[in-house]
N, C-alpha and C positions, 0 to 999 in steps of 0.2 A: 908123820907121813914122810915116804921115802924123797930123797930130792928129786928125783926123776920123775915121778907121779906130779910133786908143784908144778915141773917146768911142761908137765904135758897137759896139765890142765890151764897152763897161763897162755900156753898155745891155742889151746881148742879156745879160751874164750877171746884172745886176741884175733882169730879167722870167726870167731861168732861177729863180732864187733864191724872186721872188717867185711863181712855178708851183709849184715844189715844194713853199711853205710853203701853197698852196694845194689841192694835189689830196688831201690827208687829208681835211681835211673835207668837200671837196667831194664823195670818195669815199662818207663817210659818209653825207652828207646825199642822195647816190642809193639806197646801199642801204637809209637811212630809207624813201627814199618808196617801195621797190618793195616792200617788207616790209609799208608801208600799203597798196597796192594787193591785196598777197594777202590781208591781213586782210580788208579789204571783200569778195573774190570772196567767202571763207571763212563771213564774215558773212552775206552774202547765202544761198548754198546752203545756210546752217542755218536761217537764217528759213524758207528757200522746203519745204525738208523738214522742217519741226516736229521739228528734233529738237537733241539735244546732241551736238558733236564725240567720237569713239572715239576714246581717247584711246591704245587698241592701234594703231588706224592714224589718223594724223593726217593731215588734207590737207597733199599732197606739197610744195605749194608752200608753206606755211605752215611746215610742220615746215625745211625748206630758209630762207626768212626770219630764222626764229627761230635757227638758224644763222649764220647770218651776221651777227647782230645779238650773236649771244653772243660772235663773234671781236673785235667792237668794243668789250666792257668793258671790259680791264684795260687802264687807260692810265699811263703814270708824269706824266704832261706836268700840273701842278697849278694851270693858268690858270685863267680866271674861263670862256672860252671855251670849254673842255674840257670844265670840269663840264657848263654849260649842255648840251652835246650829249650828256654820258651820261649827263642827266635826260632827252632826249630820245629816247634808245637805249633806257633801262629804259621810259617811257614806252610805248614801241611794243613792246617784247618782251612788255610787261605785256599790253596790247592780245590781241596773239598768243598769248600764256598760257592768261588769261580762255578764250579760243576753243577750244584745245587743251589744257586742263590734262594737269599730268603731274608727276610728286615729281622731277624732277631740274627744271623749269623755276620749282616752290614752294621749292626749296632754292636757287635761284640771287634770286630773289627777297627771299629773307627773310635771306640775306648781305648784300645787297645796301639791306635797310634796318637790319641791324645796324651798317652803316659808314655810316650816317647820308645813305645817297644816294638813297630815294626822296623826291620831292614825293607832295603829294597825289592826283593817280592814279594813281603807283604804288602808294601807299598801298590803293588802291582794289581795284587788278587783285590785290595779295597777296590782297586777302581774298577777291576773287572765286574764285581758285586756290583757296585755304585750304581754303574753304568747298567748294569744288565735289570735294577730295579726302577733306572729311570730318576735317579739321584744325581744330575747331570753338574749340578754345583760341585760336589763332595767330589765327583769322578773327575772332575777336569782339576780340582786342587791336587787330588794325589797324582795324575798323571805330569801334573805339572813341576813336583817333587824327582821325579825320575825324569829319564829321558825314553820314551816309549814310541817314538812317533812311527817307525816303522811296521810294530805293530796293530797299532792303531788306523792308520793308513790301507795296511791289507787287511784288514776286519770291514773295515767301509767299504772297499774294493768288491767285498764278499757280498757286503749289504746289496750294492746299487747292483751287482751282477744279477743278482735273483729279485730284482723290483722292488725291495726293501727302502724305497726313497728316504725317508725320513731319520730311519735310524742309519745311512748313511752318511748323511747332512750331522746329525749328531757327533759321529766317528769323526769325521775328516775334519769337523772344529775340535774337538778334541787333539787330535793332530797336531793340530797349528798350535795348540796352547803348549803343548807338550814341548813341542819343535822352539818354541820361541821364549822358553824358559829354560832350555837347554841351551839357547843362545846367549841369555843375558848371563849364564851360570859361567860360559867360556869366555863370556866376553870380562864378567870381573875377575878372574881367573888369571888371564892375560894383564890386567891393570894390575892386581895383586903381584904379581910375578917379583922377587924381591933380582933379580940381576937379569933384567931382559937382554940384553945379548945374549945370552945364554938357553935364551927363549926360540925353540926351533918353531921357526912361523910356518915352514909346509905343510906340517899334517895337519897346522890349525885352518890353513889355505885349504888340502884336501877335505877337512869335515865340513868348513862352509860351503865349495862346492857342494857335498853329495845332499848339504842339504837345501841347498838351492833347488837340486833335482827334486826334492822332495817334495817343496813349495809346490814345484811343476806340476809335480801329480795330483797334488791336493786342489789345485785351481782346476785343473781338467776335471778331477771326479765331480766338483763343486759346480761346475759348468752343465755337465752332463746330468747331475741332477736339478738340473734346472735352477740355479743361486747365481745368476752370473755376477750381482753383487759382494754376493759374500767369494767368488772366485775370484774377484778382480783384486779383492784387498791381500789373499794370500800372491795373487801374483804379482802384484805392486812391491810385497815385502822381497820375493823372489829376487824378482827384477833389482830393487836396493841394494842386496848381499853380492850379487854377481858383479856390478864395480868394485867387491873388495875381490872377490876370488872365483872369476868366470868356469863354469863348468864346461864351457867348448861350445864354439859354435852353435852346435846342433842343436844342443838344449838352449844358450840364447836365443836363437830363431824363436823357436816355438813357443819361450817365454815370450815373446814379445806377440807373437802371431795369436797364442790364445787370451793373452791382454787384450789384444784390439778383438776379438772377437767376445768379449767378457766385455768389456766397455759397450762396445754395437748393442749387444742384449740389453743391458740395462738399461739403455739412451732413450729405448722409447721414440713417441712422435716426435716432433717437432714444436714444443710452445707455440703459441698464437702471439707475436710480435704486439707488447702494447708500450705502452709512453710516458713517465711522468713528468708533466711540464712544470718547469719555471718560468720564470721570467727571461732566462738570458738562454736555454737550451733545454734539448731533450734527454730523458735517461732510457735507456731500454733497459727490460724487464730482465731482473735477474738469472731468471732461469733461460732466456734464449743466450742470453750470454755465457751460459755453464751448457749448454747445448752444442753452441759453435766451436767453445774452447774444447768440447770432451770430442768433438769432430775430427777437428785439429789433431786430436791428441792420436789419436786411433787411424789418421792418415802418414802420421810421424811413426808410430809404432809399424807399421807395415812398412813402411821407404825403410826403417831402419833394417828389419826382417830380410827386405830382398837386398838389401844389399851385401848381406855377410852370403847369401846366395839363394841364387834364381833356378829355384827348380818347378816343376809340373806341380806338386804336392802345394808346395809354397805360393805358387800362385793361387790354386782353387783355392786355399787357407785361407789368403788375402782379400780373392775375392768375394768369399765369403762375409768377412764382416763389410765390405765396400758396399755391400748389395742390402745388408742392416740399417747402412745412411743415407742409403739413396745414390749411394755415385755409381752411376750404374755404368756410365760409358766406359770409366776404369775399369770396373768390376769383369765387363764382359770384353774389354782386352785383354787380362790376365787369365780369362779361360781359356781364350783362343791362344793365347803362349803358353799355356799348360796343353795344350792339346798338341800344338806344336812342339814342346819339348820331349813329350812323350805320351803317342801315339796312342800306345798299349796303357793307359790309365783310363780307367772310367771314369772317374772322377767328372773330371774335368765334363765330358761329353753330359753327363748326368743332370749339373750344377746347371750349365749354360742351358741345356734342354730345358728343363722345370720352369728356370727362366722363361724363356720365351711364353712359356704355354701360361702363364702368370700374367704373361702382358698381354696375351691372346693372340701371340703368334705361332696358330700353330705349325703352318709351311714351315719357318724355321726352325720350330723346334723339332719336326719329321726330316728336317735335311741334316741336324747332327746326330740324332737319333742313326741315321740312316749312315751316316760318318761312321760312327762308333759302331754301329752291326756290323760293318762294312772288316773295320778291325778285330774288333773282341764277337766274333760269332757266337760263342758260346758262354758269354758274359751274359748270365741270366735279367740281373736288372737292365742293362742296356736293350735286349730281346723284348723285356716285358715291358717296356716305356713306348718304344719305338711300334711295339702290336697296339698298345692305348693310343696312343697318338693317331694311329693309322686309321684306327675306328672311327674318329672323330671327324675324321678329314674326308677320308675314301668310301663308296658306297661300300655294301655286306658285300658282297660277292669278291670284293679286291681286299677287303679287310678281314677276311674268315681266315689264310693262310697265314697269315700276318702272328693272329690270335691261338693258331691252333700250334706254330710252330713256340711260343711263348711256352704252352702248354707242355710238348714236347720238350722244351729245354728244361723241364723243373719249374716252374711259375708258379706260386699259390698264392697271390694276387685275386682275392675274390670278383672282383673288377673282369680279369683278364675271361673269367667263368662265366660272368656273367652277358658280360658282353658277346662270347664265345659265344651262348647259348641264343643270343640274339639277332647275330647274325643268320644263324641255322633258321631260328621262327622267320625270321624276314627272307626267307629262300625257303620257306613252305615247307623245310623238314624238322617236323615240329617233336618227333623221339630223339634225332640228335639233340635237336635244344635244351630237351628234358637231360639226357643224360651230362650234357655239359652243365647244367645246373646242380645235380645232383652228385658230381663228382667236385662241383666247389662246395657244396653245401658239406659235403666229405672233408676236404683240404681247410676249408676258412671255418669251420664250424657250426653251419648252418647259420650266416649273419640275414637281418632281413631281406635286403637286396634279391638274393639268391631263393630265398624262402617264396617271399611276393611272385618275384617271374613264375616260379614254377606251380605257384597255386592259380595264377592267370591263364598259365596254357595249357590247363587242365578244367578249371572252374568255368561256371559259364558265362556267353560270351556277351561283351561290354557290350552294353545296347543304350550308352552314354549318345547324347548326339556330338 
């Protein structure tokens, strides 16, 4: 055989050789990206329908990806190059996971980081999974692995905006875990550190700030969905971090303003005062004592508040929780100096109003209602308080304009309809009344109130005595 012919067949089998040590991966690295392409479709038509993957039917082509991507785990081959690609493989199943959850795709998952092979978005997509099957253990370990909290935070954000309470409350503890395993991670970090001088402390000062603010929003969502317990403990933690590394004023304030109003919630009545005697003295009952002390504490928290500064916002803030313990004469001077500080806030006129009509006064509450029209005219909640109020107090014939201009401003206040309509019956024009009932029944969705009047001034007549 000529030598040319050896050297061209040692070629063609040396490109044979190097083909086949090549189409594995390359195999891989196609089905990577078509498995990313369905994710994307996948993605897309969730966003575009506002909604969460069925995880009974999963899009076809996604569940087929996820497929094919599960053929490619088990590898024996122990290179540096292999791993890389089945971080890459769980990577994108993770991806497809997230999209489609399912307990056999959380179970291949969380093997998968028991054998120490996710990186950090895998780590991510388990909790995403975790979480989304209600695996709440498993999802707060891996979140707590990473540092996630900001997306975690606006997930919750998302929850409690569309009434999702519960799985809000789920999120935003999540958060904290996340948030507060991230802390102890910078804080050995910092200990570890082998030449601290060397150790620049601002941007570690910067991260503890921002996540102080973070704390903030966590106790506020936690608040708002109704936890004020579980709110006070993230803003306790808050409030701790900011003597190392204050986030500015404005977020101290409010740390401190939505504590005292997280504590107020939670405080509840007042114990019943009881006694155990001895011989030589009395002891009062523990919990009046954990009563006056958390008093205390929430009267300290707001003197602290107003004093880094005294604005309109900050007062109503204030005296909001004041008004939770009973101190009411405080409470209803920090309105009147919110109203005084500025004019143009509803707020204030709102808080003080409800007030009054709570204690059964309603002349007062009609004279700041009447304040506040006076300023904000076309301040719809102030119009539609100040029409309620007017009803209450003034006969139909003084209180019809009151109710009709509420109505005129935008009011959907079934209340303001109903009454609206009441007036009109008590002035003997009993098709206006109809129609004002039937245009709330419109606006509030036909609640009873509205329903009842309008089958009475039609139905026949009460021959009650």
């Amino acid at each position: 055989m000529p030598a040319y012919s050896l050297r061209w067949w040692l070629l063609l089998g040396a490109a044979g050789l190097v083909l086949l040590w090549l189409i594995q991966p390359l195999h891989s690295l196609w089905v990577i990206n078509e498995a990313g392409i369905a994710i994307n479709k996948a993605a897309i038509a969730q966003q575009g329908e506002g909604r969460e993957q069925d995880a009974s039917s999963p899009d076809p082509l996604l569940a087929k990806a996820m497929g094919a991507l599960e053929d490619m785990l088990p590898s024996t081959n122990p290179s540096d190059a292999a791993e890389r690609l089945r971080r890459q493989i769980l990577r994108t199943y993770g991806a497809a996971a997230a999209l489609a959850p399912s307990e056999h795709a959380f179970q291949q998952l969380l093997a998968a980081h028991r054998a120490g092979k996710l990186d950090r978005f895998g780590e991510l997509r388990l909790g995403q999974v975790a979480s989304a099957l209600g695996h709440w253990e498993e999802a707060r370990e891996a979140y707590q692995r990473i540092d996630a909290t900001n997306l975690l935070v606006s997930t919750a954000d998302n929850y409690l905006e569309h009434g999702e309470t519960a799985y809000a409350v789920h999120f935003y503890l999540l958060a904290q875990a996340s948030l507060e395993a991230a802390l102890k991670r910078a804080d050995l970090a910092e200990t570890l550190a082998v030449d601290r001088s060397l150790a620049s402390h601002q941007p570690l000062s910067a991260a503890t700030a921002e996540r102080v603010n973070t704390l903030l929003r966590i106790g506020r969502g936690l608040l708002s969905a109704q936890q004020p317990d579980l709110a006070a403990m993230a803003l306790e933690k808050g409030l701790a971090l900011a003597q190392n590394a204050s986030p500015g004023n404005v977020a101290e304030q409010s740390l401190r303003l939505t504590l005292a109003q997280a504590l107020a919630q939670s405080l509840g009545r007042q114990p019943v005062a009881s006694y155990a005697v001895d011989s030589f003295s009395y002891f009062p009952d523990p919990k009046v004592i954990d009563f006056v002390l958390t008093q205390a504490r929430i009267r300290a928290l707001i003197q602290e508040a107003t004093r880094i500064d005294l604005t309109a916002r900050t007062c109503v803030s204030a005296a909001r929780a004041l008004l939770l313990i009973g101190d009411y004469s405080n409470a209803v001077s920090l309105l009147v100096k919110a109203i005084q500080l500025d004019p143009l806030q509803a707020e204030g006129y709102l808080v003080l109003g409800a007030w009054y009509e709570e204690q059964g006064l309603i002349g007062l509450a009609r004279q700041v209602y009447t304040q506040g029209k006076e300023k904000l005219p076309a301040d719809v909640q102030i119009v539609q308080a100040y029409a309620l109020v007017t009803y209450r107090c003034l006969p139909a014939e003084e209180a019809l304009s009151a109710l009709q201009d509420a109505v005129d401003k935008g009011s959907r206040d079934p209340y303001v309809f109903a009454f609206l309509g009441d007036c009109y019956k008590a002035l003997g024009m009993k098709q206006k009344a109809a129609e004002a009932y039937l245009d709330g029944i419109s606006s509030a969705g036909g609640i009873p109130p509205l329903l009842d009047r309008l089958a009475r001034l039609f139905g026949p007549p009460d021959r009650s005595p």
